[in-house]
C-alpha positions in Angstrom: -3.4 25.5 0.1 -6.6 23.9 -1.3 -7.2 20.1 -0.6 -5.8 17.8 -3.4 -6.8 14.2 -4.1 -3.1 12.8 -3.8 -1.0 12.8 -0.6 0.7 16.0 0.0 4.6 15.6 0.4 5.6 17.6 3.4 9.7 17.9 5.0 11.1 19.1 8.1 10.4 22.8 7.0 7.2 22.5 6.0 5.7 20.3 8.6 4.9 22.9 10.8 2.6 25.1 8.3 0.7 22.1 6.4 0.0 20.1 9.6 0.2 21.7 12.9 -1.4 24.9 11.5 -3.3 23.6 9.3 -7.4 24.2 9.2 -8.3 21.0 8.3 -7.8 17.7 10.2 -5.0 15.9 8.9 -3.2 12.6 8.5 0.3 11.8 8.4 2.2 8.6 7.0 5.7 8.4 8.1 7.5 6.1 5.9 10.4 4.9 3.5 10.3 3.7 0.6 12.9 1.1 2.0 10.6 -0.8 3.5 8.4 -3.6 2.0 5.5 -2.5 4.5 5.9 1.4 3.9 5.3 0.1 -0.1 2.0 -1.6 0.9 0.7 1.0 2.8 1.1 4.4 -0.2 -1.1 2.8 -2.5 -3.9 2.6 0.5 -2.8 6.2 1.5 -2.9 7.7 -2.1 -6.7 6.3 -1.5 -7.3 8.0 1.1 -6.0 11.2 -0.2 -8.7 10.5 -3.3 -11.7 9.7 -0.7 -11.5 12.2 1.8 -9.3 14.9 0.2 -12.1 17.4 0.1 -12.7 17.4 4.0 -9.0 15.9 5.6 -5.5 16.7 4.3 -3.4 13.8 3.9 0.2 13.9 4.1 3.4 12.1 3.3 6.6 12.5 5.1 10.0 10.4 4.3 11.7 10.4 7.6 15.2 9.1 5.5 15.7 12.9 5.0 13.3 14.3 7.1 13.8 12.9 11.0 13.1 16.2 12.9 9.2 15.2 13.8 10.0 11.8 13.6 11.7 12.3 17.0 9.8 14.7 17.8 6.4 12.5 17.9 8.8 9.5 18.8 7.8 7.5 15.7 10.3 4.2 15.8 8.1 2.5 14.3 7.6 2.5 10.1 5.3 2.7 9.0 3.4 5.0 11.4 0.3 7.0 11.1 -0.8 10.0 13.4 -4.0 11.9 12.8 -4.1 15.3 13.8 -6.4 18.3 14.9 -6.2 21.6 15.7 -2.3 20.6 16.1 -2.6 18.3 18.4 -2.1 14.2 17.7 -5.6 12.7 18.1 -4.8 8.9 17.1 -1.5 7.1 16.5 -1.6 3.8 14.5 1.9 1.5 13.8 2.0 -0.8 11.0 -0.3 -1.8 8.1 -4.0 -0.1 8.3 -6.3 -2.0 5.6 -8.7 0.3 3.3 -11.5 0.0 6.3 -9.6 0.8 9.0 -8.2 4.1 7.4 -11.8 5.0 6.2 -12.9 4.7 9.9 -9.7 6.2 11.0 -10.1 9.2 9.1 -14.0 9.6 9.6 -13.9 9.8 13.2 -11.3 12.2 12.8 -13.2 14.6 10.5 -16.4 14.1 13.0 -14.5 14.8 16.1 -14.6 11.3 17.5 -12.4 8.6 19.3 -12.4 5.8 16.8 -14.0 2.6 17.2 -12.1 0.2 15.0 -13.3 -3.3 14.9 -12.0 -4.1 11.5 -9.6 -6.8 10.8 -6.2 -5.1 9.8 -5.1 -5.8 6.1 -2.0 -8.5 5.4 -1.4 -7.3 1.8 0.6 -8.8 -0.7 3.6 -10.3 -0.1 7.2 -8.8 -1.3 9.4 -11.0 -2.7 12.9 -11.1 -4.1 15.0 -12.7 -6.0 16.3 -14.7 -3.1 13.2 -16.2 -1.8 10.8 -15.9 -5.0 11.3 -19.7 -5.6 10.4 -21.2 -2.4 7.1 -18.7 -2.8 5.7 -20.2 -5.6 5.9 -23.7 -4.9 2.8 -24.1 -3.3 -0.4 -26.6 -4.2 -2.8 -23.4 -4.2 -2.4 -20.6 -6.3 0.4 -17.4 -6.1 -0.4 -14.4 -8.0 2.6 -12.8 -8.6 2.5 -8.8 -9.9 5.6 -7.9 -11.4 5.7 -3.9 -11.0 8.0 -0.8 -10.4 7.6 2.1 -9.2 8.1 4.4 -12.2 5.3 2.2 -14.0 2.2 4.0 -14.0 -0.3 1.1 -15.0 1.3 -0.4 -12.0 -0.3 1.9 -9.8 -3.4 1.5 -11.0 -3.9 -1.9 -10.4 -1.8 -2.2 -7.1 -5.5 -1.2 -5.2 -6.7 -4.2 -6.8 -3.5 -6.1 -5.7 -4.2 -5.0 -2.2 -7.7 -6.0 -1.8 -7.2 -9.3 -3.4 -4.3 -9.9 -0.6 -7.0 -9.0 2.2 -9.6 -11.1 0.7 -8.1 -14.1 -0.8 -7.4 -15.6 2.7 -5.5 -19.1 2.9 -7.3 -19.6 -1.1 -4.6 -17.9 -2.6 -1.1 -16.2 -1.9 -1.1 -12.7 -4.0 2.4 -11.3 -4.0 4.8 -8.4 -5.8 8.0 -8.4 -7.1 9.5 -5.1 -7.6 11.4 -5.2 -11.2 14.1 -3.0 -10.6 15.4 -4.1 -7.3 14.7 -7.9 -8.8 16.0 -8.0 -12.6 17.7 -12.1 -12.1 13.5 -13.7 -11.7 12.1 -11.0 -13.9 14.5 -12.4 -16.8 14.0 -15.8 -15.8 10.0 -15.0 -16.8 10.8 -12.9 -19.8 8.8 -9.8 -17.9 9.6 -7.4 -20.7 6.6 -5.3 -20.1 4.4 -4.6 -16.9 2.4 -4.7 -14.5 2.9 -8.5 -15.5 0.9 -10.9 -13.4 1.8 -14.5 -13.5 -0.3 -17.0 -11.7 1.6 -20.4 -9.9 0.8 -23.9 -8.9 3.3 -26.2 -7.7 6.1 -23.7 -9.1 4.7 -23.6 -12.8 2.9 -21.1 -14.7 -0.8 -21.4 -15.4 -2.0 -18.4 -16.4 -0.6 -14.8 -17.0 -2.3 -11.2 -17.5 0.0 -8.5 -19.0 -0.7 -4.7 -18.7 -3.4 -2.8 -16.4 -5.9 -5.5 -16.7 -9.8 -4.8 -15.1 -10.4 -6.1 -11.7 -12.7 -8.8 -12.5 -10.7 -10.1 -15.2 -8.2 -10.6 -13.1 -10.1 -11.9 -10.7 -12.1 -14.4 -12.7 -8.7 -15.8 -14.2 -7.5 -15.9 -10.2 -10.6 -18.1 -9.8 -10.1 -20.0 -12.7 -6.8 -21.3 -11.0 -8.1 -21.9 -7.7 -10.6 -24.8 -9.7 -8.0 -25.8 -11.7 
């Protein structure tokens, strides 16, 4: 199977052929999609997938139907990462892995090497819900909220953008998602009737909003233009 620049979806039966036989190094996400944390990590993955598709494969598996080599590498963790090759598990990472830890991650995997990670690993954005979207956005300093789902597909283009405004924004900011679907009571309270729809808070009001797949540094300048608000 030739390399692809999107993560390939592997099961129980297939695991065997596309990993441990597989020419290529490769990576691994176990996940669900039941998990806030397993939803912060796929955009990073899919990433990865575009970077290094050409020289590492990189693979999705969804242990809710798929546990088999989930026992098998004793993954109780999710999300989990293991980087193979030749078969064999060279590195195992639980948790979130920010965009520069999976570039080093799956460099010193293609070159052969033990990795030597020294950067910071990535918060991202913070889920919310219904339940607890209203004490988020109370805050002095600003909270970017993306409303999103998963079918959306503008959504997925700006959720990189949504991630690395989570890593860089620090204590300046709070950047956060609310998934849409699996939230309809806050999305009506908004009037989100088309997204990705990004409202920005202070002190539990509205002061700005972005609607539809906007460019990063518009985004980003109207972000700013809250902060000096």
């Amino acid at each position: 199977m030739p390399p692809t620049p999107i993560p390939l979806t592997v099961n129980d039966e297939s695991f065997e052929r596309w990993v441990l036989q597989s020419e290529l190094p490769v990576a691994v996400l176990f996940c669900t999609p039941k998990f806030a944390n397993c939803q912060t990590m796929r955009p990073r993955w899919d990433g990865l997938a575009q970077q290094f598709g050409d020289r590492l494969r990189v693979a999705l598996l969804t242990v809710d139907d798929n546990r088999r080599w989930a026992r098998h590498f004793k993954v109780t963790a999710l999300p989990t990462t293991l980087w193979f090759r030749n078969g064999k598990a060279q590195q195992r990472a639980e948790g979130l892995l920010s965009e520069a830890e999976l570039r080093e991650r799956a460099e010193a995997l293609i070159a052969g090497r033990d990795p030597k990670i020294e950067s910071t690993p990535s918060k991202g954005p913070l889920i919310l819900t219904d339940a607890s979207f209203a004490a988020a956005i109370r805050s002095e300093t600003p909270t970017l909220v993306d409303f999103w789902a998963a079918w959306c597909g503008p959504c997925r283009m700006i959720a990189p953008v949504i991630e690395r405004l989570a890593d860089q924004m620090g204590d300046r900011a709070t950047i956060a998602k609310l998934n849409v679907d699996e939230n309809p009571r806050t999305a009506q309270q908004f009037n989100v009737r088309s997204i990705p729809m990004l409202l920005i808070f202070k002190n539990g009001q509205v002061v700005d909003q972005l609607v539809g797949a906007q460019p990063e540094p518009v985004i980003r300048q109207r972000l700013e233009a809250a902060l000096r608000g």
